[in-house]
Biotite code that builds the C-alpha atoms (Angstrom):
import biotite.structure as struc

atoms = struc.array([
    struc.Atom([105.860, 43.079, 94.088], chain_id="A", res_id=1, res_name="UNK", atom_name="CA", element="C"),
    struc.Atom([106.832, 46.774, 94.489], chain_id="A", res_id=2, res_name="UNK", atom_name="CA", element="C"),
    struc.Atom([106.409, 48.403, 97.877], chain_id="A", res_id=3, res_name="UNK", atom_name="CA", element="C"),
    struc.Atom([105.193, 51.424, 97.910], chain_id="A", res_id=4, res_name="UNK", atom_name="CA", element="C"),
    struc.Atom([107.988, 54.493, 98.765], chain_id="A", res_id=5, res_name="UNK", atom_name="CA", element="C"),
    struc.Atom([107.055, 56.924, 100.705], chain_id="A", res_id=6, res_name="UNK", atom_name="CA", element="C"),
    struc.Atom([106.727, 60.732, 99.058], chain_id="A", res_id=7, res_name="UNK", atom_name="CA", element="C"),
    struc.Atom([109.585, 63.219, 100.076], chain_id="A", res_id=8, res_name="UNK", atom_name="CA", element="C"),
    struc.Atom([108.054, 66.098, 101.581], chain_id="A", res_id=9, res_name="UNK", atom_name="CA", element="C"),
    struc.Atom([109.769, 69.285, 100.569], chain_id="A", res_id=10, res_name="UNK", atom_name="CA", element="C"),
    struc.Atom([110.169, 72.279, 101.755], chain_id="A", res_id=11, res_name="UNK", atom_name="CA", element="C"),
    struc.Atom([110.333, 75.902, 100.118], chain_id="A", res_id=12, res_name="UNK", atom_name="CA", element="C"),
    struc.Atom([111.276, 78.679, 101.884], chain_id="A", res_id=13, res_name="UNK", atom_name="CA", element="C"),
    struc.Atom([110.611, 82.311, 100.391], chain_id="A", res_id=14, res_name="UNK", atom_name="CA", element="C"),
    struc.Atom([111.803, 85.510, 101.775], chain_id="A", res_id=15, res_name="UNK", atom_name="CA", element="C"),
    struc.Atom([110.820, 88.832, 100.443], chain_id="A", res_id=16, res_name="UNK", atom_name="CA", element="C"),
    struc.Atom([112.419, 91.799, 101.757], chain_id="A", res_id=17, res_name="UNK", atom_name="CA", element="C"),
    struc.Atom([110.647, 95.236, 102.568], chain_id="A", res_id=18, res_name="UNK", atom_name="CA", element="C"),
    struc.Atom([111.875, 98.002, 100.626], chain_id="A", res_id=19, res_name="UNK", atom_name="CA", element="C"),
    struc.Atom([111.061, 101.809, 102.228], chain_id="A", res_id=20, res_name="UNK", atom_name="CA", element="C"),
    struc.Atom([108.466, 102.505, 100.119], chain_id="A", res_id=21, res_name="UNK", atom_name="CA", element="C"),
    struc.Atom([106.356, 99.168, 100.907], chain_id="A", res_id=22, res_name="UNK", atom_name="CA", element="C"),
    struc.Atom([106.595, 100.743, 104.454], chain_id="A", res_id=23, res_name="UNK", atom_name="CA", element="C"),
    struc.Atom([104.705, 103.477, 106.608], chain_id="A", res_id=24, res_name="UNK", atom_name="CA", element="C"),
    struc.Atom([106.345, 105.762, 109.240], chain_id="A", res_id=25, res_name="UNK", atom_name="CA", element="C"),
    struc.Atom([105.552, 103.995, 111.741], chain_id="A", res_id=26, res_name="UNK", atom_name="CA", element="C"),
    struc.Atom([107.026, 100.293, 110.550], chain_id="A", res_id=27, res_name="UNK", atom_name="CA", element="C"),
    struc.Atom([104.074, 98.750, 109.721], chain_id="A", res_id=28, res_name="UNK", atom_name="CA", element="C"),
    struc.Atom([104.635, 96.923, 106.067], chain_id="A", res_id=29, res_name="UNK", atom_name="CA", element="C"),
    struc.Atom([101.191, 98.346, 104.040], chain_id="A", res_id=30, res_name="UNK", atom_name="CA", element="C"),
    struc.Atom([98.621, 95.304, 103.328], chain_id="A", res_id=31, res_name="UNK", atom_name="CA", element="C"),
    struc.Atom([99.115, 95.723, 99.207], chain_id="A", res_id=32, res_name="UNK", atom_name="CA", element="C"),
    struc.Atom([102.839, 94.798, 99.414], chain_id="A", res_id=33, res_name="UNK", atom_name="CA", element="C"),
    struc.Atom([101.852, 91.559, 101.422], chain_id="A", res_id=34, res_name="UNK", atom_name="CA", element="C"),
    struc.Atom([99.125, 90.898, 98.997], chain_id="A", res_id=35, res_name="UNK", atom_name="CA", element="C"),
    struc.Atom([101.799, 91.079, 96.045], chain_id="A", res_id=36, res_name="UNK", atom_name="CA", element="C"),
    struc.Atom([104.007, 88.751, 97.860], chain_id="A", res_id=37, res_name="UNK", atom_name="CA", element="C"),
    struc.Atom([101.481, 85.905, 98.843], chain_id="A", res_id=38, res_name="UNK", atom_name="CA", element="C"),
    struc.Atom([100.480, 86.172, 95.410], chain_id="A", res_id=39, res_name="UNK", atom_name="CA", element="C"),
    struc.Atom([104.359, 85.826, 93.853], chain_id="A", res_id=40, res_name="UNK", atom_name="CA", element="C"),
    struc.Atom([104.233, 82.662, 96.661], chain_id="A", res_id=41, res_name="UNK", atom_name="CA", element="C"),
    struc.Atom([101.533, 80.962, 95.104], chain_id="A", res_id=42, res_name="UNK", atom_name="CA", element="C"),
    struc.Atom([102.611, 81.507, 91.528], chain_id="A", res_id=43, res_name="UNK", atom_name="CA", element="C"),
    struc.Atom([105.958, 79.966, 92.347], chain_id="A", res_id=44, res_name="UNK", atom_name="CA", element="C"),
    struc.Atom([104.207, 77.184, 94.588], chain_id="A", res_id=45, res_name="UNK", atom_name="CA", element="C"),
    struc.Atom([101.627, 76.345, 91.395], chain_id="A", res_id=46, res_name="UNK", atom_name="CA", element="C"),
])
């Protein structure tokens, strides 16, 4: 009888990198370049 394995859990880690013109003067990274990048995340994750 085969015992059951348990599933490796893996990890992913992406990093995206704010260019100057996904920021405002004051820092702040604008909310459309965050939307693009959760969006690349879940394409890569599906």
């Amino acid at each position: 009888m085969q015992q059951d394995q348990p599933e490796r859990q893996r990890a992913i880690t992406l990093r995206f990198l704010a260019e100057p013109a996904h920021v405002n003067f004051g820092g702040k990274v604008h909310g459309g370049a965050v939307m693009k990048w959760l969006d690349q995340a879940g394409y890569t994750c599906a």
